[in-house]
Every structure is written in structure tokens, then in C-alpha cells.
py3Dmol code that shows the C-alpha trace and the ligand (Angstrom):
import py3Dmol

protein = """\
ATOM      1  CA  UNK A   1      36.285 -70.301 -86.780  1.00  0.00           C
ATOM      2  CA  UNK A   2      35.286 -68.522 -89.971  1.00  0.00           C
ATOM      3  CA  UNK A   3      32.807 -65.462 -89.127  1.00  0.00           C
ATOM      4  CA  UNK A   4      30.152 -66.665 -91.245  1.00  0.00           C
ATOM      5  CA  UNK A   5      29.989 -69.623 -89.149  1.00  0.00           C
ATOM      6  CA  UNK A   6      29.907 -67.712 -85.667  1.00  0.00           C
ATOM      7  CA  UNK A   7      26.892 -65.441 -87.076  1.00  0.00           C
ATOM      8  CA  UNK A   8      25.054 -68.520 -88.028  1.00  0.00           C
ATOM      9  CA  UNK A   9      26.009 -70.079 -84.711  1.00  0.00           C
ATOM     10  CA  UNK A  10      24.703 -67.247 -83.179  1.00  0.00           C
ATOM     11  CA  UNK A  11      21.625 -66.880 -85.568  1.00  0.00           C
ATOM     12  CA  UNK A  12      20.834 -70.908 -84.937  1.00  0.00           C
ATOM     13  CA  UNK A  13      20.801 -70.136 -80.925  1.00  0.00           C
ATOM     14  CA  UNK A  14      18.452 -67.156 -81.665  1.00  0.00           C
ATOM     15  CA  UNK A  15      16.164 -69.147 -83.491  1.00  0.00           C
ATOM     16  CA  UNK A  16      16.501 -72.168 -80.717  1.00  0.00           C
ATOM     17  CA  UNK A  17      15.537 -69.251 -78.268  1.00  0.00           C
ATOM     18  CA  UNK A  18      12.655 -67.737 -79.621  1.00  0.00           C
ATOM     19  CA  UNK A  19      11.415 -71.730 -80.476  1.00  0.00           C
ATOM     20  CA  UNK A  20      11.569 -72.082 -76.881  1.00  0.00           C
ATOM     21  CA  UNK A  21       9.524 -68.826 -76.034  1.00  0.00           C
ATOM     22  CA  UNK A  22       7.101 -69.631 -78.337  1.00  0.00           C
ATOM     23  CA  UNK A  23       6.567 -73.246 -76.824  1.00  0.00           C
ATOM     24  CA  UNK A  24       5.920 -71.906 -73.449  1.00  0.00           C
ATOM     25  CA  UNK A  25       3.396 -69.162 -74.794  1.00  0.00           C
ATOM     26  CA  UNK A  26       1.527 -72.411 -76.187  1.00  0.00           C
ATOM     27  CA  UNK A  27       1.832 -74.263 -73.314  1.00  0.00           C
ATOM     28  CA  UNK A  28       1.364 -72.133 -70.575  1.00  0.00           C
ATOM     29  CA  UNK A  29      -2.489 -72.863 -69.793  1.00  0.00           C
ATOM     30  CA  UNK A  30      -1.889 -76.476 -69.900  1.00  0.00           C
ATOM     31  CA  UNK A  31       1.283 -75.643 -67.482  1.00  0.00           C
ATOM     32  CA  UNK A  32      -0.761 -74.398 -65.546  1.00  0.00           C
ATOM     33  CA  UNK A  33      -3.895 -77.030 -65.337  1.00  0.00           C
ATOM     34  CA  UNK A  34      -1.451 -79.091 -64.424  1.00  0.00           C
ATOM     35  CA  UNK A  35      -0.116 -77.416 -61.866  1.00  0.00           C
ATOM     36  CA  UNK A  36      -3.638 -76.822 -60.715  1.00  0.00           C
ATOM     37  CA  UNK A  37      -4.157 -80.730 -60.796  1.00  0.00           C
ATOM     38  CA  UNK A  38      -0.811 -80.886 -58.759  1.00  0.00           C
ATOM     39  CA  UNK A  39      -1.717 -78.308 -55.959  1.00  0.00           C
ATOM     40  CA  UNK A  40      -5.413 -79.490 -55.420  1.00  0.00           C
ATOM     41  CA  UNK A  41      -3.604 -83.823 -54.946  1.00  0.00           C
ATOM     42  CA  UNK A  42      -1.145 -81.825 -52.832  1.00  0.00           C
ATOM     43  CA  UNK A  43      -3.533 -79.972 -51.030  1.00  0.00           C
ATOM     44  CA  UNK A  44      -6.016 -83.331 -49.905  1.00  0.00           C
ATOM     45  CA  UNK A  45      -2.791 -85.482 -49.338  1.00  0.00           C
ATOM     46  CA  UNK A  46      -1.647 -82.543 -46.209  1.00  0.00           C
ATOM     47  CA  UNK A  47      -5.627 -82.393 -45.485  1.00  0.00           C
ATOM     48  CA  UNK A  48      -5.741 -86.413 -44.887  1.00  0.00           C
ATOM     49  CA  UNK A  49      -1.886 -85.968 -43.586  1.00  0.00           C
ATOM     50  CA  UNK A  50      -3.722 -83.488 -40.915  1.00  0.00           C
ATOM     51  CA  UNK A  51      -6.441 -85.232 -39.546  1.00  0.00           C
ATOM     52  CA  UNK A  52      -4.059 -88.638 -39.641  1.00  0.00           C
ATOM     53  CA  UNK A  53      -2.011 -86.828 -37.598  1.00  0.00           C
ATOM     54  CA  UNK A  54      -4.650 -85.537 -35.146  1.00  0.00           C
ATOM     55  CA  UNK A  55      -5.722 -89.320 -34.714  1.00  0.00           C
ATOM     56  CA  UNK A  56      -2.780 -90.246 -33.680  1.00  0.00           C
ATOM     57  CA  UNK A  57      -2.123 -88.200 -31.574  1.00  0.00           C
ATOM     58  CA  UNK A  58      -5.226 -89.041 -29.699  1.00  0.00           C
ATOM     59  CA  UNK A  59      -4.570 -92.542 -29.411  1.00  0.00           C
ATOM     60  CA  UNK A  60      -0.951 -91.697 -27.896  1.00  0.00           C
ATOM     61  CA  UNK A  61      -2.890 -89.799 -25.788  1.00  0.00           C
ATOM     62  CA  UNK A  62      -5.021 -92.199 -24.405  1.00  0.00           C
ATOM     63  CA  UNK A  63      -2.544 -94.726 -24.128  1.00  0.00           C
ATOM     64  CA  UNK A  64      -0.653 -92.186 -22.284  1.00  0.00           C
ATOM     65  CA  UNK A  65      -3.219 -91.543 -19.798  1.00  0.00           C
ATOM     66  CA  UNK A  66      -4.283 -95.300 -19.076  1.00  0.00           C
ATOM     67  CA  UNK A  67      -0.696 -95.828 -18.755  1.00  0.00           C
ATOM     68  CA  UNK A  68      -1.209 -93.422 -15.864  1.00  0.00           C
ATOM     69  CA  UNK A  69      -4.077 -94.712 -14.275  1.00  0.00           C
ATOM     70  CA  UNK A  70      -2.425 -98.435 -14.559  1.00  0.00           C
ATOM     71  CA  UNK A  71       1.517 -98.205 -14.123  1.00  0.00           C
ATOM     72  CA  UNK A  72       1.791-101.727 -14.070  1.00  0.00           C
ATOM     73  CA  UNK A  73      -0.327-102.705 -17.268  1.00  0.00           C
ATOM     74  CA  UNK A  74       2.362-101.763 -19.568  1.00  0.00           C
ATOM     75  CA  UNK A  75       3.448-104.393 -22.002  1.00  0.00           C
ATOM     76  CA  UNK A  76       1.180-104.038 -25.244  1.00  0.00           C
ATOM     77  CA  UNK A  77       0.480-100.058 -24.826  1.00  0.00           C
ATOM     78  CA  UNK A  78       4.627 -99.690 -24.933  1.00  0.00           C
ATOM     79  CA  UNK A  79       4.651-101.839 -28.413  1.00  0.00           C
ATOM     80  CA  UNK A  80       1.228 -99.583 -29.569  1.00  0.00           C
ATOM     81  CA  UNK A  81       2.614 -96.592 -28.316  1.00  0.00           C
ATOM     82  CA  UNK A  82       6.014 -96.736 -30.181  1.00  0.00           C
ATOM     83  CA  UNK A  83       4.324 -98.022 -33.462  1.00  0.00           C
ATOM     84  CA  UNK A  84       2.678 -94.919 -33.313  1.00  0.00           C
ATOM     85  CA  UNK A  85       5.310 -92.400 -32.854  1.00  0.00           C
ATOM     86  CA  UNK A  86       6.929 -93.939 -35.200  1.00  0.00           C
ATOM     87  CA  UNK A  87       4.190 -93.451 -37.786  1.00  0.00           C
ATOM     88  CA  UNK A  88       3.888 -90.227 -36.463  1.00  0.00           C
ATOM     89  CA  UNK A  89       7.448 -88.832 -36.871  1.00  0.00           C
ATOM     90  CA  UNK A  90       7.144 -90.627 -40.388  1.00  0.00           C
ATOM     91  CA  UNK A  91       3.963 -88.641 -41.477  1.00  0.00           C
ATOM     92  CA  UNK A  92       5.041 -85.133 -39.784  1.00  0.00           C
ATOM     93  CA  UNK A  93       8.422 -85.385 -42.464  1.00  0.00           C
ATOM     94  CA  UNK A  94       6.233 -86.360 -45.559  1.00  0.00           C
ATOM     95  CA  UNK A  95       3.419 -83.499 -44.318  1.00  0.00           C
ATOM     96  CA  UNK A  96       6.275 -80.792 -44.384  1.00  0.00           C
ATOM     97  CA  UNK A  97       7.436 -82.290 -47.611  1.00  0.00           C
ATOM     98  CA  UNK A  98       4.270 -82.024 -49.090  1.00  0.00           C
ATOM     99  CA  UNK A  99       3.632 -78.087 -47.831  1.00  0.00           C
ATOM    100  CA  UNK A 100       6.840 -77.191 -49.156  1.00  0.00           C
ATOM    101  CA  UNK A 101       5.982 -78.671 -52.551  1.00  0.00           C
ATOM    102  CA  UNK A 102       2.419 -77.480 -52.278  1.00  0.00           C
ATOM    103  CA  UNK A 103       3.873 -73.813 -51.805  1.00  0.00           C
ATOM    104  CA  UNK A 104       6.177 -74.230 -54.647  1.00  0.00           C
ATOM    105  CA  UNK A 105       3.146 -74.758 -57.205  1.00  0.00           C
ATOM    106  CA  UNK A 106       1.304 -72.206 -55.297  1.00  0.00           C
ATOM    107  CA  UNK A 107       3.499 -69.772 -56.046  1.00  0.00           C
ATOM    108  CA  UNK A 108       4.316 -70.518 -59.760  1.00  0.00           C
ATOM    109  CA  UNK A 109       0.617 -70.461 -60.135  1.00  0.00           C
ATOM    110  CA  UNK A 110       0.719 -66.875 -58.825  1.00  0.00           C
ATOM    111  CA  UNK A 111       3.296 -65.910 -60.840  1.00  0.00           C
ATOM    112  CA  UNK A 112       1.239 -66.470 -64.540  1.00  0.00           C
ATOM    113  CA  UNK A 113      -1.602 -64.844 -62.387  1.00  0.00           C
ATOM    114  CA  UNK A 114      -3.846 -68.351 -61.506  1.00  0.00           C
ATOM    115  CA  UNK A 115      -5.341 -69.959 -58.703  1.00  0.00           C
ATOM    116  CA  UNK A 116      -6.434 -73.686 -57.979  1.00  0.00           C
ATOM    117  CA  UNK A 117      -9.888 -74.079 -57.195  1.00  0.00           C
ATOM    118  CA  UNK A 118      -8.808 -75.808 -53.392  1.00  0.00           C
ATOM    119  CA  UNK A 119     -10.786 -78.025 -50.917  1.00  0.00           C
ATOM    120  CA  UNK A 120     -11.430 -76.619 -47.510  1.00  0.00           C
ATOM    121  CA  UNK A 121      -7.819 -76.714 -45.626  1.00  0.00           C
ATOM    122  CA  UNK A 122      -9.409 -75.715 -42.546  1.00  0.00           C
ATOM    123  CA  UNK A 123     -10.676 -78.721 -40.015  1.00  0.00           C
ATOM    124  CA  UNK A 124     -14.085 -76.473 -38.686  1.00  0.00           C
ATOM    125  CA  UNK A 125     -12.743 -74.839 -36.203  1.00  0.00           C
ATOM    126  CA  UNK A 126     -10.732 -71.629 -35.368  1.00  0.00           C
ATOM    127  CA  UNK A 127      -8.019 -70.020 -33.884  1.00  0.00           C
ATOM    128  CA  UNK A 128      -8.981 -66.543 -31.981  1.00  0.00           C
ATOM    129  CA  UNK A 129      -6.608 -63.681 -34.214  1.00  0.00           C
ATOM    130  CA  UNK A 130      -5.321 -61.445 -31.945  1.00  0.00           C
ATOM    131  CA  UNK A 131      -2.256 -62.553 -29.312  1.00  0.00           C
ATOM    132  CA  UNK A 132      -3.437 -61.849 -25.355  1.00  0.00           C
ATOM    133  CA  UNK A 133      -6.423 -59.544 -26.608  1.00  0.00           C
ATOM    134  CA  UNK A 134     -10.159 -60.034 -26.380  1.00  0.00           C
ATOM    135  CA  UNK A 135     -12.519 -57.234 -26.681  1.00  0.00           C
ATOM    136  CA  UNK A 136     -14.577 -56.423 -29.569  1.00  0.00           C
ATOM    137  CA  UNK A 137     -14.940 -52.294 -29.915  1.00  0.00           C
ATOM    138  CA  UNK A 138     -17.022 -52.940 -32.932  1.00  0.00           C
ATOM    139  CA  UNK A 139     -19.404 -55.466 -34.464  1.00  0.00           C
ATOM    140  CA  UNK A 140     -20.337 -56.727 -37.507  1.00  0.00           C
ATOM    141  CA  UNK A 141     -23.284 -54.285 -39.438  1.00  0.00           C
ATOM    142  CA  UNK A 142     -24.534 -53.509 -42.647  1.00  0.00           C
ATOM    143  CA  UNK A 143     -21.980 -50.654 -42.529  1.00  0.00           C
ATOM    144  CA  UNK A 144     -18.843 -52.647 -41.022  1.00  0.00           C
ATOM    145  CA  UNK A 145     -18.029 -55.322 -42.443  1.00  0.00           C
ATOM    146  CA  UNK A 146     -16.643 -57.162 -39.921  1.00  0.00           C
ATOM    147  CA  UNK A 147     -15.509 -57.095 -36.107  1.00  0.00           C
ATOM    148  CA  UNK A 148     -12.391 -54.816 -34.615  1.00  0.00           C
ATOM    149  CA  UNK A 149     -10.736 -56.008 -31.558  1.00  0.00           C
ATOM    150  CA  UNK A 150      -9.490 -53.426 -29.602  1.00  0.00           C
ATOM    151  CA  UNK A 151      -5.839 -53.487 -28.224  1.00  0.00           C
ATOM    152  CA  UNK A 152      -5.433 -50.492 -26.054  1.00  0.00           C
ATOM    153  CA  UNK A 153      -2.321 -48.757 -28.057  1.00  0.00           C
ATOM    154  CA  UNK A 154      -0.526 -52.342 -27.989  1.00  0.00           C
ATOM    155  CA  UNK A 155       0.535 -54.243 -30.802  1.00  0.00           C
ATOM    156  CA  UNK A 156       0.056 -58.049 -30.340  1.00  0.00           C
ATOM    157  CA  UNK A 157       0.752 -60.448 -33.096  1.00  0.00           C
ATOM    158  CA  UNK A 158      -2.487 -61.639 -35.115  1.00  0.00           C
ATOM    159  CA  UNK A 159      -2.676 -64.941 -35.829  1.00  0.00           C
ATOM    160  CA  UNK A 160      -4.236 -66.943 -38.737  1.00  0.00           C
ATOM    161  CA  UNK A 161      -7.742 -68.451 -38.044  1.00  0.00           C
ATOM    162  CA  UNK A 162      -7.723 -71.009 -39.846  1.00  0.00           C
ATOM    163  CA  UNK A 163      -5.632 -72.864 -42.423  1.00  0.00           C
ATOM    164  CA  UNK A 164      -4.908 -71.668 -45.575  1.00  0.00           C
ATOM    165  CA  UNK A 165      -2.828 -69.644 -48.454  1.00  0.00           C
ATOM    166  CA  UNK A 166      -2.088 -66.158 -48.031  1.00  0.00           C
ATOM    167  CA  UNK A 167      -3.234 -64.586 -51.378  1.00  0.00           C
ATOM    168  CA  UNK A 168      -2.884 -60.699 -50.713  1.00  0.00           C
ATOM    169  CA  UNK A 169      -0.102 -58.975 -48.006  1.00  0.00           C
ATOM    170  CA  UNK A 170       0.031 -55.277 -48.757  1.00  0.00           C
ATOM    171  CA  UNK A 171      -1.072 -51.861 -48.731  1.00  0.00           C
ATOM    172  CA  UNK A 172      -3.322 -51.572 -51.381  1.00  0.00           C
ATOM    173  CA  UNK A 173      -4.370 -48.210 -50.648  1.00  0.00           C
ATOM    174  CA  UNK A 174      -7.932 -49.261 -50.324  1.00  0.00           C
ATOM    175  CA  UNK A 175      -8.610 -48.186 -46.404  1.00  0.00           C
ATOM    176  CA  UNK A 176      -8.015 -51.579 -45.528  1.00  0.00           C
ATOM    177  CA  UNK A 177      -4.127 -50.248 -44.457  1.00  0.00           C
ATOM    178  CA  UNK A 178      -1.625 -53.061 -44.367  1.00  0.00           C
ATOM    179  CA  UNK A 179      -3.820 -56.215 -44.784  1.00  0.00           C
ATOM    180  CA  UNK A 180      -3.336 -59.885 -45.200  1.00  0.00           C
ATOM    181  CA  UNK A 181      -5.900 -61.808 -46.924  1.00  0.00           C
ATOM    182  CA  UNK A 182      -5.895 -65.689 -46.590  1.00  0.00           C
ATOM    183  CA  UNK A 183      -7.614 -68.852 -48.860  1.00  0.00           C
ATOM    184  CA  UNK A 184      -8.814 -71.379 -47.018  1.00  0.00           C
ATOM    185  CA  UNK A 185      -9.799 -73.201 -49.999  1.00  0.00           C
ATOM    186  CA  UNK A 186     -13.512 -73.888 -51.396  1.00  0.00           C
ATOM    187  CA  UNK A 187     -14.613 -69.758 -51.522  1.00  0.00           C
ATOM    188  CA  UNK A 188     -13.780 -69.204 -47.873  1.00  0.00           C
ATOM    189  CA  UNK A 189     -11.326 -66.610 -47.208  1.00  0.00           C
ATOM    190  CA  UNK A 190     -10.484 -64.161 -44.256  1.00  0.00           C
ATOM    191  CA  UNK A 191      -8.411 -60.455 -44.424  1.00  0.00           C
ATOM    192  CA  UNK A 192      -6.825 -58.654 -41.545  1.00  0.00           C
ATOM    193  CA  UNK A 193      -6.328 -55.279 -41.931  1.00  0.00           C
ATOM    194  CA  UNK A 194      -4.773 -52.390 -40.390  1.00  0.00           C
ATOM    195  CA  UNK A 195      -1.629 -54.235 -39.552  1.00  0.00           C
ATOM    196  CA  UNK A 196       1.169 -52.506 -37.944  1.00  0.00           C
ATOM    197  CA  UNK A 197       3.328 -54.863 -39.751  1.00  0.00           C
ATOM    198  CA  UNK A 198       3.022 -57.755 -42.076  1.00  0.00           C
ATOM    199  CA  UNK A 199       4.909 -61.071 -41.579  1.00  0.00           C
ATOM    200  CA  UNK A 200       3.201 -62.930 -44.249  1.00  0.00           C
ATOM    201  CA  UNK A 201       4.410 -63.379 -47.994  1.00  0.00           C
ATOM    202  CA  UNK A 202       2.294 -64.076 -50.778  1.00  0.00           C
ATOM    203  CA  UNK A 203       1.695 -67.617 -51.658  1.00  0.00           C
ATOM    204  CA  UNK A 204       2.752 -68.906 -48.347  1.00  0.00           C
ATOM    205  CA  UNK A 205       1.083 -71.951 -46.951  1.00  0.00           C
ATOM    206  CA  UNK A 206      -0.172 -71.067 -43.243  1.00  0.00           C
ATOM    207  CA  UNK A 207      -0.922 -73.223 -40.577  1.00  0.00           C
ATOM    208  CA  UNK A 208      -3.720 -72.297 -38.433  1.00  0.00           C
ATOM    209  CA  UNK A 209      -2.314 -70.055 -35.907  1.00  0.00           C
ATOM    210  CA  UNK A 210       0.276 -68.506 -37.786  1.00  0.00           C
ATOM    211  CA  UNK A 211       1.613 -64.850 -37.126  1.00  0.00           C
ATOM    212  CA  UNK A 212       0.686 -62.829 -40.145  1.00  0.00           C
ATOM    213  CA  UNK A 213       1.865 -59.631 -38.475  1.00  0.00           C
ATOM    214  CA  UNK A 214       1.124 -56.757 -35.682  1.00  0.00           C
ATOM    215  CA  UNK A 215      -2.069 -55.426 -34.796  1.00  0.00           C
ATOM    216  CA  UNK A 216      -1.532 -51.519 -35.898  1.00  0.00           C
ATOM    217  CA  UNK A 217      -3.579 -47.837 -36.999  1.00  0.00           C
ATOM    218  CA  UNK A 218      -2.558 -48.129 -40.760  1.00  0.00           C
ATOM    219  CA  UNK A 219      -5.215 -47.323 -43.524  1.00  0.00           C
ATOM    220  CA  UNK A 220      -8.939 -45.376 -42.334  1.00  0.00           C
ATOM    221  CA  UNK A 221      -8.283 -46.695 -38.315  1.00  0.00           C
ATOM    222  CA  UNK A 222      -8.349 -44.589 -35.198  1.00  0.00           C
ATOM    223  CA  UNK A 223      -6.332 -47.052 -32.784  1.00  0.00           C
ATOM    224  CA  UNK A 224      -4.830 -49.876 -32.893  1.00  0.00           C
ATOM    225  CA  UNK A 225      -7.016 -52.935 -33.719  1.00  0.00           C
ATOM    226  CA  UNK A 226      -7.468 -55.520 -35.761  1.00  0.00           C
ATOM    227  CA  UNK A 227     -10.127 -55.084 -38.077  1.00  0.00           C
ATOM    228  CA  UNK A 228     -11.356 -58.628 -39.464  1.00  0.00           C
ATOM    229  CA  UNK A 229     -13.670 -59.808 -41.955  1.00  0.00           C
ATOM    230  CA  UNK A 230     -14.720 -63.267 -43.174  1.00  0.00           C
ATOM    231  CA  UNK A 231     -16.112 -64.908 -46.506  1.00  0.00           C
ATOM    232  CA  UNK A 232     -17.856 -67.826 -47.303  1.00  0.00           C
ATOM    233  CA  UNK A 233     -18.588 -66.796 -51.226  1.00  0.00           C
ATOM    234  CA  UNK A 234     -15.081 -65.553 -52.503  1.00  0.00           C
ATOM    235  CA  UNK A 235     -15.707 -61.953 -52.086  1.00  0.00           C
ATOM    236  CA  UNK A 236     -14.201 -61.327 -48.708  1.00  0.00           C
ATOM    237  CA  UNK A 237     -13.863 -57.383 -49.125  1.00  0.00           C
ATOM    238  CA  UNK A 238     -17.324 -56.799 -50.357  1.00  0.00           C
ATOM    239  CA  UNK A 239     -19.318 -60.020 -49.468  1.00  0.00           C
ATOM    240  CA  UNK A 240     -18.778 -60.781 -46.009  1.00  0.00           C
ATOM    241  CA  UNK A 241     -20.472 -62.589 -43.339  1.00  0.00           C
ATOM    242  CA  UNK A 242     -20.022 -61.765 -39.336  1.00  0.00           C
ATOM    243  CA  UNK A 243     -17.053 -63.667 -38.596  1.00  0.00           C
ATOM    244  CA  UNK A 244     -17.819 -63.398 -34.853  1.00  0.00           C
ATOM    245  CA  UNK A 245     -20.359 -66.233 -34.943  1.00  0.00           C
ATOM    246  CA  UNK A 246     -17.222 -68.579 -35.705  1.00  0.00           C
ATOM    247  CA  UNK A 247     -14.604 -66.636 -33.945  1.00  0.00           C
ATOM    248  CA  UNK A 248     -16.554 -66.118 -30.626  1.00  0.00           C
ATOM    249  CA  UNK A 249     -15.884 -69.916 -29.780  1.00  0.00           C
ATOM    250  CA  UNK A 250     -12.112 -69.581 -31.151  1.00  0.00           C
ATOM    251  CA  UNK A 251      -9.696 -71.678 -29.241  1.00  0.00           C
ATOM    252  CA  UNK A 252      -7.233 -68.876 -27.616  1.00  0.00           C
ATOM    253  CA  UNK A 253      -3.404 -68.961 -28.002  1.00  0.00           C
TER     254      UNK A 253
END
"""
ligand_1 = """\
1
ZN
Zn -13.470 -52.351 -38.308
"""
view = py3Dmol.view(width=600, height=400)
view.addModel(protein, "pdb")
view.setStyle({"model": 0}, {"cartoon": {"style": "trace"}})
view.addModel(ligand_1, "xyz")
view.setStyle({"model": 1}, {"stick": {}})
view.zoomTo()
view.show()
């Protein structure tokens, strides 16, 4: 091959290259509407996948139970019941499908710096955070912003509330210490701070009840606690509401 026809090989690539880089600059806010579009489907599929699920499981419940109050009345609860563990097994594969997906398009979002106006993941109710630990040193105030629960030097695992994205899991330097801040969708969001140690990764999808990390003394903390705050209007390190009128009532791990 003659040289001139290498260079201009080379020089045709080149060109292809940059052609490509400049269709992605074009495209990349209707990239990502779309993958908006895709994560908010995604995200009400696993929400009806969810509650699905949790009806289910009820009825397998009661059958189970009448099946114990009646041994011998078996015949069309055995058909019922097996139709729905069947459905059951089939919707648990197709919900982790679907999180797995939804994560995928959560995190390219992140990575061009956007985030999908979501529904509310959460199904009302919540999770108490901290593992085998129950006292609050400190309310909510106009000063604190939201409720520490005291560990006594320990350092349990905090769990997630409620259901949702984790959209910060760092140090920011901030006071906060190591903190995790999760999405719940609509502008609902909670952030656990003064972790020992984070277990969470940004962009994650987190079941309710997840371990985000260890309760620890890192940022402005004197002990170990877990310092949490709660938002229903976006701003869940400035605008806060007391999250112990939802937490006080949390179920406990
Ligand atoms: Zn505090």
C-alpha cells in the first residue's frame, strides 16, 4: 500500500471519528430524555412489580394459614397455592431484571450529570436505620436538622428507610462526615451521615432495608451515631423536615 493511501486511510478514520463525536454532542440531551423516559417506565413497572408481589404473597399466606386451621380441605388451595408461586417466582426474575436495567440507565444518566424526575419508590412506610439500636440523643430543632441515634461506641450497620437511588456516598467535607444520601423519587430524599464506613455506590438501586454502611464519629460528631435527616421538597441538607414523625413507627430489623 502506497503511503499516500495509508495517510488518507488514516485521515478518512479521523474524519469518521470526529463525525461521530460531533453526533453525540448533538444528541446527547435527547440521549438523555430518553433515557429519562426509560428509567421513569422502569421505575413504575418494579413499583407495580412490588406491590404485585406483596399481594401475593398475602394470598399464599392466607391460604397457608387456612390450610392450617383445615388440614383436610386441601384440594383447590394446593392448585391456588402453586399458581401463585409460580407467578411469584416468575415476577421476582423479571423485578430483578428490571432493577438491574433500571440501575444501568441510572447510572448513565449520572454520568452526563442528569436525573429522572421519579415516582415515589417507597410503599409509605419505613424501615428503622440503625441495626439493634434505638435511642435518640438528639431531636429534630430549628438548629439540628434532624435526629442522632446514639450507639454507645458501637458501630451497627444503618439501613435504608425506604426505597430508593443512592445519589451522593462520600465525604464531601461539609460536616456531614461520610454520608449517603438516597432518592426516593418525587422530591423525597433521606442522608445519613457520619458513617464509619460507606457500603453504598452511587447510582445504586436500594431496597428498603439495605446496608448503606456503619454507624461512625466522621465529620463535626462527638460519638458514634447516626445523624439522619429527611426531605419532602428536594433539599434534604438545608430543607428538612423531622424525620422522627415517620421513623418513630419504623418497622425494626
Ligand atoms: Zn445530629
Amino acid at each position: 500500500m502506497s503511503k499516500i493511501k495509508i495517510v488518507s486511510i488514516v485521515f478518512l478514520l479521523f474524519i469518521f471519528s470526529l463525525g461521530i463525536g460531533f453526533t453525540g454532542l448533538n444528541s446527547n440531551s435527547i440521549q438523555a430524555d430518553e433515557l429519562k423516559n426509560k428509567q421513569v417506565k422502569l421505575a413504575e413497572e418494579i413499583i407495580k412489580s412490588i406491590k404485585f408481589q406483596k399481594e401475593i404473597q398475602n394470598e399464599l399466606e392466607t391460604i397457608k394459614n387456612k390450610q392450617q386451621g383445615n388440614p383436610d380441605d386441601l384440594n383447590i388451595d394446593l392448585t391456588l397455592e402453586k399458581t401463585f408461586q409460580k407467578t411469584l417466582e416468575n415476577l421476582q426474575i423479571q423485578l430483578l431484571k428490571d432493577k438491574m436495567e433500571f440501575q444501568l440507565v441510572n447510572q448513565q444518566l449520572l454520568s452526563v450529570g442528569q436525573t429522572a424526575a421519579l415516582p415515589y419508590l417507597g410503599d409509605g412506610s419505613y424501615v428503622w436505620p440503625v441495626d439493634g439500636y434505638f435511642n435518640v440523643s438528639q431531636g429534630y430543632s430549628g438548629r439540628h436538622k434532624g435526629v442522632d441515634i446514639n450507639t454507645l461506641g458501637a458501630h451497627p450497620s444503618v439501613f435504608a428507610v425506604q426505597t430508593g437511588i443512592v445519589t451522593k456516598a462520600m465525604d464531601e467535607g461539609d460536616g456531614f462526615g461520610n454520608k449517603v444520601v438516597i432518592y426516593h423519587g418525587e422530591n423525597k430524599y433521606t442522608l445519613y451521615a457520619h458513617l464509619d464506613t460507606i457500603k453504598a455506590k452511587v447510582g445504586q438501586y436500594i431496597d428498603e432495608g439495605t446496608v448503606l454502611g456503619t454507624v461512625g464519629n466522621t465529620g463535626n460528631s462527638d460519638g458514634d451515631h447516626l445523624h439522619i435527616q429527611l426531605t419532602f421538597s428536594g433539599d434534604v441538607e438545608n430543607n428538612t423536615i423531622n424525620p422522627w414523625d415517620y421513623i418513630k413507627s419504623a418497622e425494626k430489623k
